[in-house]
DSSP file (Angstrom, degrees, kcal/mol; ACC not computed):
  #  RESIDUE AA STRUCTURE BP1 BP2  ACC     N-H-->O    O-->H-N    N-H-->O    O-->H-N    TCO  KAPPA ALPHA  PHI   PSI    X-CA   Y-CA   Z-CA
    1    1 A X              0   0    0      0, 0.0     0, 0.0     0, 0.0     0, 0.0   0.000 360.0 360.0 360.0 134.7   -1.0  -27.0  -24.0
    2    2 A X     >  -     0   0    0      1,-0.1     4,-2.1     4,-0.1     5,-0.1  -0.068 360.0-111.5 -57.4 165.7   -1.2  -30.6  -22.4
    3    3 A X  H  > S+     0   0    0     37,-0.2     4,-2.5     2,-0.2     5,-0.2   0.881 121.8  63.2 -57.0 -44.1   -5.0  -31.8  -21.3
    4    4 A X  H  > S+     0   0    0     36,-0.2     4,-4.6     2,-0.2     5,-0.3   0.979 104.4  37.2 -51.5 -57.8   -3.7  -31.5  -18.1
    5    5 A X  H  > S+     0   0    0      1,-0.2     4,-3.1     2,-0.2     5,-0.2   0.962 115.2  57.1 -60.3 -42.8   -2.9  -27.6  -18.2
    6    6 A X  H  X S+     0   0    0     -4,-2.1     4,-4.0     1,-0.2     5,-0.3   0.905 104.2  54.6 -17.4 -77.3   -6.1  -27.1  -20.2
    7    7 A X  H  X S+     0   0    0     -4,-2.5     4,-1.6     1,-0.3    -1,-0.2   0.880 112.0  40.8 -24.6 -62.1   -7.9  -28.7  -17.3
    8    8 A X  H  X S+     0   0    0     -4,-4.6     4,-3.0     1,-0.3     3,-0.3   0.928 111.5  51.5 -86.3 -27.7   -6.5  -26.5  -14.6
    9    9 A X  H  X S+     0   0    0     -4,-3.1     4,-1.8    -5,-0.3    -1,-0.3   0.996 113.0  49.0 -47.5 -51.5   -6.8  -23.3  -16.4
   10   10 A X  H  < S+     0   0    0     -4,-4.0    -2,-0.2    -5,-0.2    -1,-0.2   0.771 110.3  54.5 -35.4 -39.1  -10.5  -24.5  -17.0
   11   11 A X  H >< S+     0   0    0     -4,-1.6     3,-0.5    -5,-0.3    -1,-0.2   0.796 110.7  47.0 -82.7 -56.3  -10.5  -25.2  -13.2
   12   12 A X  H 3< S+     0   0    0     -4,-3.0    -2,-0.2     1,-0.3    -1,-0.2   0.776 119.0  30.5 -60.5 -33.0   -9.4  -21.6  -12.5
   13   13 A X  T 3< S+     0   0    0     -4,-1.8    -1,-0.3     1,-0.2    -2,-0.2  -0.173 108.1  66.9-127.2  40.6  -11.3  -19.8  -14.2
   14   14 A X    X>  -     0   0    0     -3,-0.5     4,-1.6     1,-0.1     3,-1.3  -0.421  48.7-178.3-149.6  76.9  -14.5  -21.6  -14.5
   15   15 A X  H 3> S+     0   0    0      1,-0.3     4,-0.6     2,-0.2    -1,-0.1   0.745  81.3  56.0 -56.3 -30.1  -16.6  -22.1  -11.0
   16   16 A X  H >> S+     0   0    0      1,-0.2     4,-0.8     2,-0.2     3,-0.6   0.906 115.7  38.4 -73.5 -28.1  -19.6  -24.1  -12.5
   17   17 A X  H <4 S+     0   0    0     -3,-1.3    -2,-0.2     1,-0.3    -1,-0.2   0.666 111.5  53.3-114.5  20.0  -17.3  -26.5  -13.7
   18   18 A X  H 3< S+     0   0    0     -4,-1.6    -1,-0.3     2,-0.1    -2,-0.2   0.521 105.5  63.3 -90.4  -2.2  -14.8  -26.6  -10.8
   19   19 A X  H X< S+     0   0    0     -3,-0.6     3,-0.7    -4,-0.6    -2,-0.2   0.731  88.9  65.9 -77.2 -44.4  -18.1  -27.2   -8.9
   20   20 A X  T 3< S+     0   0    0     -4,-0.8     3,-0.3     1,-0.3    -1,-0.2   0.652  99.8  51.2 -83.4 -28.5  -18.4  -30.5  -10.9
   21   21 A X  T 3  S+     0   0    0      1,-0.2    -1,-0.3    49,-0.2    -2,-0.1  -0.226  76.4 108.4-115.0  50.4  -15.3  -32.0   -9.0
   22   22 A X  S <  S+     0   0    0     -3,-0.7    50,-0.2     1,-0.1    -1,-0.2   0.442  74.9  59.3 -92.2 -16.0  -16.3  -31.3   -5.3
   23   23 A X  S    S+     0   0    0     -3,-0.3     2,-0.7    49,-0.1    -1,-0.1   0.657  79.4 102.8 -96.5 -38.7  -16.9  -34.5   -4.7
   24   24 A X        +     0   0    0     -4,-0.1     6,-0.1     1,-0.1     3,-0.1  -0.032  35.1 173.7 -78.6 145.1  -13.7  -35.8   -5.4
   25   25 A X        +     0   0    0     -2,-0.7     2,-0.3     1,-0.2    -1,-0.1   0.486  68.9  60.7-114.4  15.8  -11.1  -36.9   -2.4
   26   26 A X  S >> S-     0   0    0      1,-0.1     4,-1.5    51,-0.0     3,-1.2  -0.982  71.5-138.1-161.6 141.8   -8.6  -38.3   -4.7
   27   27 A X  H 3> S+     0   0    0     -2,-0.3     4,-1.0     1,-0.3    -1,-0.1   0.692 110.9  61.6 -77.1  -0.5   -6.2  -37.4   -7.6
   28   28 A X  H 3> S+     0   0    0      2,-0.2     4,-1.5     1,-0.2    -1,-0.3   0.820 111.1  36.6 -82.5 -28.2   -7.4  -40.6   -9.0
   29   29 A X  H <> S+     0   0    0     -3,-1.2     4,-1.1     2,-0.2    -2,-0.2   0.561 104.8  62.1 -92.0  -2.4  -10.7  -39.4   -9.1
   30   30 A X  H  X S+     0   0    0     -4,-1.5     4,-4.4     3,-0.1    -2,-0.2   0.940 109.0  46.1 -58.5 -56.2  -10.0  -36.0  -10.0
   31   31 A X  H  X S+     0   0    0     -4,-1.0     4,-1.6     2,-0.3    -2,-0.2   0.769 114.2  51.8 -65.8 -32.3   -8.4  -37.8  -13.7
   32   32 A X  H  X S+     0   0    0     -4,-1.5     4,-3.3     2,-0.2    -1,-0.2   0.919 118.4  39.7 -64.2 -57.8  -12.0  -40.3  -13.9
   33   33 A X  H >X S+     0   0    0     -4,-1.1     3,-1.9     1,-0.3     4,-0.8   0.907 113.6  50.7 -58.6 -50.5  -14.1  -37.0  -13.5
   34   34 A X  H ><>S+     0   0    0     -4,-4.4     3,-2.9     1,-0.3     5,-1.0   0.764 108.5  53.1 -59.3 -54.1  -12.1  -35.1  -15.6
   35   35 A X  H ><5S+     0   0    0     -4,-1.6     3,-1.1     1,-0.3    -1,-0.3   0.653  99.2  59.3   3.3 -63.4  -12.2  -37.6  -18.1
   36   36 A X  H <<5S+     0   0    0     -4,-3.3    -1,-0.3    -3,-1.9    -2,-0.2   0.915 105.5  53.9 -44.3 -42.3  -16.0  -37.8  -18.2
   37   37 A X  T <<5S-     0   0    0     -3,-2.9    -2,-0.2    -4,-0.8    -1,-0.2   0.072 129.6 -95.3-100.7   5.2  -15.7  -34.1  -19.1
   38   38 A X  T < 5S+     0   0    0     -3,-1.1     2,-0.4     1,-0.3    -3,-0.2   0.445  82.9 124.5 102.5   3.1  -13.2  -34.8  -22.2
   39   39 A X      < -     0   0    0     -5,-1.0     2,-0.5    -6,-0.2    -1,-0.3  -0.849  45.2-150.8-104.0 159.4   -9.8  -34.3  -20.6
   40   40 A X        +     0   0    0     -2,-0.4   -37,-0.2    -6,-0.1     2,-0.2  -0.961  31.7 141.3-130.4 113.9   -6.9  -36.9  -20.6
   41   41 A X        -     0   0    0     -2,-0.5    -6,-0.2   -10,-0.2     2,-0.1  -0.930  39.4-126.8-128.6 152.2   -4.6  -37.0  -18.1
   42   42 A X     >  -     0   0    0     -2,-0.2     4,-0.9     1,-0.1     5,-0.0  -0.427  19.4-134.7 -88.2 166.3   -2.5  -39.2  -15.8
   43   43 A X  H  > S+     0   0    0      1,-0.2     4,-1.5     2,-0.2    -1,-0.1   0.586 112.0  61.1 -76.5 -23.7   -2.2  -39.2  -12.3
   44   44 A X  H  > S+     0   0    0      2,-0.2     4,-0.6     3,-0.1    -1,-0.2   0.603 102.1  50.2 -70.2 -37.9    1.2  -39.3  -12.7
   45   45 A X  H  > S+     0   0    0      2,-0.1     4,-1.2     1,-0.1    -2,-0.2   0.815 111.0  53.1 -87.9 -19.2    1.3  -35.6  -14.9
   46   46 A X  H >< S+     0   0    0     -4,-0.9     3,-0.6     1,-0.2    -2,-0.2   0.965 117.0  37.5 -80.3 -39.8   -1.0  -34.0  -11.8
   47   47 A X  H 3< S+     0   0    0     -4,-1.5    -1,-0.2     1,-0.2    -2,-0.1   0.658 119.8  48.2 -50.1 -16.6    1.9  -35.4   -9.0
   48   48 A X  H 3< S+     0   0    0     -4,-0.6     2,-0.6     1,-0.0    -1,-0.2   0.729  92.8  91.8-102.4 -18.6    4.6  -34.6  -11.2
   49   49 A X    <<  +     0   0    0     -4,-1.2    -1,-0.0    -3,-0.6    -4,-0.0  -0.573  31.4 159.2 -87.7 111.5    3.4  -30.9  -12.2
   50   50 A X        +     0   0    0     -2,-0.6     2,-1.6     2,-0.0    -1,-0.1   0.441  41.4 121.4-104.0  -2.5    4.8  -27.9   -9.9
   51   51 A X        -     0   0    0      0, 0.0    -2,-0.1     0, 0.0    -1,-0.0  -0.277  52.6-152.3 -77.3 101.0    4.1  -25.5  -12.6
   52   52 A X        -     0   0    0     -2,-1.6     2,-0.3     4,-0.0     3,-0.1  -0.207  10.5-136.4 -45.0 161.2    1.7  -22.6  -11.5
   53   53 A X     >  -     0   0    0    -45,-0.1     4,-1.2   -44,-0.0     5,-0.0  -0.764  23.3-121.8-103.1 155.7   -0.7  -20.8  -14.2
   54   54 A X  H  > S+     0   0    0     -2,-0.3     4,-1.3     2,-0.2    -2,-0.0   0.775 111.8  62.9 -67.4 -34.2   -1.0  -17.2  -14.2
   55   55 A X  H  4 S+     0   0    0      2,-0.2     4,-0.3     1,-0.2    -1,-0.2   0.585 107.3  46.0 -84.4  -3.9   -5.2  -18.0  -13.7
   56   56 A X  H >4 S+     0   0    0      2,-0.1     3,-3.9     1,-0.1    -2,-0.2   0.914 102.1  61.0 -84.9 -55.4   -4.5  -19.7  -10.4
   57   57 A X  H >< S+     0   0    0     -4,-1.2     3,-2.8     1,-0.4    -2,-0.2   0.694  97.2  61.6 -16.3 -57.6   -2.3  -17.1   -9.2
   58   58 A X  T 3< S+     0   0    0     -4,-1.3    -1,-0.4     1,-0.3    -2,-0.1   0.799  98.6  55.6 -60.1 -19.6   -5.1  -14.9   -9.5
   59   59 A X  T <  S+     0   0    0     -3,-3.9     7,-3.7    -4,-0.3     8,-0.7   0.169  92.1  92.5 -94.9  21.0   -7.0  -16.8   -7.0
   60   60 A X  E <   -A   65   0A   0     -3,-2.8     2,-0.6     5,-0.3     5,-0.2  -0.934  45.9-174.6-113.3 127.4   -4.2  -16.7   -4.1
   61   61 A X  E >   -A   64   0A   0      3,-1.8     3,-1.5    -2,-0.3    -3,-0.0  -0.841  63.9 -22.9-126.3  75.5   -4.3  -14.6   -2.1
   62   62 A X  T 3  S-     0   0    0     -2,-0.6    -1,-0.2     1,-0.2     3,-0.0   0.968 126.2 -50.4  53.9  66.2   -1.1  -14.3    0.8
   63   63 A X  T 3  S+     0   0    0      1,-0.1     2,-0.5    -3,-0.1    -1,-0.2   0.421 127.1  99.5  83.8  -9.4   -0.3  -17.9    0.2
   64   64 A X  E <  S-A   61   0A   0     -3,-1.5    -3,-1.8     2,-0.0    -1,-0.1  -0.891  78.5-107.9-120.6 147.8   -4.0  -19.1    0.7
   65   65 A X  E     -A   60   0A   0     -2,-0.5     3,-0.4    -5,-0.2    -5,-0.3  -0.418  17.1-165.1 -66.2 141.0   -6.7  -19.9   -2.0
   66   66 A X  S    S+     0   0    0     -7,-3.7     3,-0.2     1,-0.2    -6,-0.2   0.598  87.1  51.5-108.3  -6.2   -9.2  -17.3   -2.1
   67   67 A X    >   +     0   0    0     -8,-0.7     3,-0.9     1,-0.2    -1,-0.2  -0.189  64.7 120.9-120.8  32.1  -11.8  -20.0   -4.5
   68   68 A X  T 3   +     0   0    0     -3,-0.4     6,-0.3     1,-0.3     3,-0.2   0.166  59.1  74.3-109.7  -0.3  -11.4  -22.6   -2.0
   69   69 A X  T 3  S+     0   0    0     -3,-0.2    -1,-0.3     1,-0.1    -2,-0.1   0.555  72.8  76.2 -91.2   6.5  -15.3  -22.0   -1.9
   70   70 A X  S <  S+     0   0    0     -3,-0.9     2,-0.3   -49,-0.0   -49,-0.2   0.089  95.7  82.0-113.5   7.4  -16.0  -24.1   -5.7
   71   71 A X    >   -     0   0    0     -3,-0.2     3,-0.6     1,-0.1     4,-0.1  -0.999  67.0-167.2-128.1 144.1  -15.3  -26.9   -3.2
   72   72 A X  T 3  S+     0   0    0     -2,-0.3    -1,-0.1     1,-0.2   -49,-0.1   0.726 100.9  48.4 -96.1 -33.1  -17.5  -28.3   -1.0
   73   73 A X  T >  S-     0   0    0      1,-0.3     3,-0.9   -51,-0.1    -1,-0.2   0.290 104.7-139.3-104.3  13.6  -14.4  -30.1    1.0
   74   74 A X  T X>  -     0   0    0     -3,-0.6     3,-1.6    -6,-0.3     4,-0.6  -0.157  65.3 -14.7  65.1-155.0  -12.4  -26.4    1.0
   75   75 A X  H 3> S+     0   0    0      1,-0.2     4,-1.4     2,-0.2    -1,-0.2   0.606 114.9  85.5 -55.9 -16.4   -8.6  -26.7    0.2
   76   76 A X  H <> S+     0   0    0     -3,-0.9     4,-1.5     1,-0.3    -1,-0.2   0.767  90.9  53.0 -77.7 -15.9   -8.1  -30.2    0.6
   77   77 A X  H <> S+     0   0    0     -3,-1.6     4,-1.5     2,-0.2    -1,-0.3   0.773 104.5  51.9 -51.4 -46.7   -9.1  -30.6   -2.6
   78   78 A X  H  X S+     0   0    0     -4,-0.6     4,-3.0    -3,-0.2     3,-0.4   0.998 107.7  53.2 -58.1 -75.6   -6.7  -28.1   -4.0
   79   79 A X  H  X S+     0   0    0     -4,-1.4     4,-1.2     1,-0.3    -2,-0.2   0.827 111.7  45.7 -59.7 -56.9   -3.6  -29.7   -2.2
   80   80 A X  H  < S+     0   0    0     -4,-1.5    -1,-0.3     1,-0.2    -2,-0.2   0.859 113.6  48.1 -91.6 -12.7   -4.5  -33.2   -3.7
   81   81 A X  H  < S+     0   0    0     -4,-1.5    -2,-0.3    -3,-0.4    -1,-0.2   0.982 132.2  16.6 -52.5 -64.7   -5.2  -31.9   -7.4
   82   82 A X  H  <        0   0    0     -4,-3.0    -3,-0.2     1,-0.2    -2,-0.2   0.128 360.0 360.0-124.4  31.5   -2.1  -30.0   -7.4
   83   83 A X     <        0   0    0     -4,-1.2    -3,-0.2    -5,-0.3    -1,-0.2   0.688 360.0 360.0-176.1 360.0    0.3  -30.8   -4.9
C-alpha cells in the first residue's frame, strides 16, 4: 500500500491523529503535515486518487461524512484531501 493510502486509512480510523491536520486549508499542506508525521506523498497522488477505502466508507453516512467532527473547519477539509 502507497504512503498515500496508508495515510488515509490512518485518517479514517484514527481521530487523535486526524485531529493533528485541522488546521490545514490546503492539499499542499495536508502533504507538509503529513510528512512531519512520516508519510510521503505528492499532491499530485491526493488529486489524482478517486479510490475509496472500505474505513472511509464506514464514516458516510447517506452521501455525508459522519467524522466531519476530527475537523475543526468540518467537511471542507474532507473535499480538499480527497476530492
Amino acid at each position: 500500500m502507497s504512503d498515500y493510502m496508508d495515510f488515509r486509512k490512518k485518517m479514517a480510523t484514527d481521530r487523535s491523529f486526524a485531529a493533528k491536520f485541522k488546521d490545514c486549508r490546503t492539499v499542499e499542506n495536508v502533504v507538509a503535515a503529513a510528512g512531519r508525521e512520516g508519510f510521503r506523498f505528492t499532491a499530485e497522488e491526493v488529486r489524482n486518487n478517486t479510490e475509496i477505502l472500505p474505513e472511509e466508507l464506514a464514516t458516510v453516512a447517506g452521501g455525508v461524512s459522519i467524522a466531519k467532527d476530527a475537523f475543526s473547519s468540518g467537511p471542507a477539509i474532507a473535499r480538499s484531501i480527497w476530492g
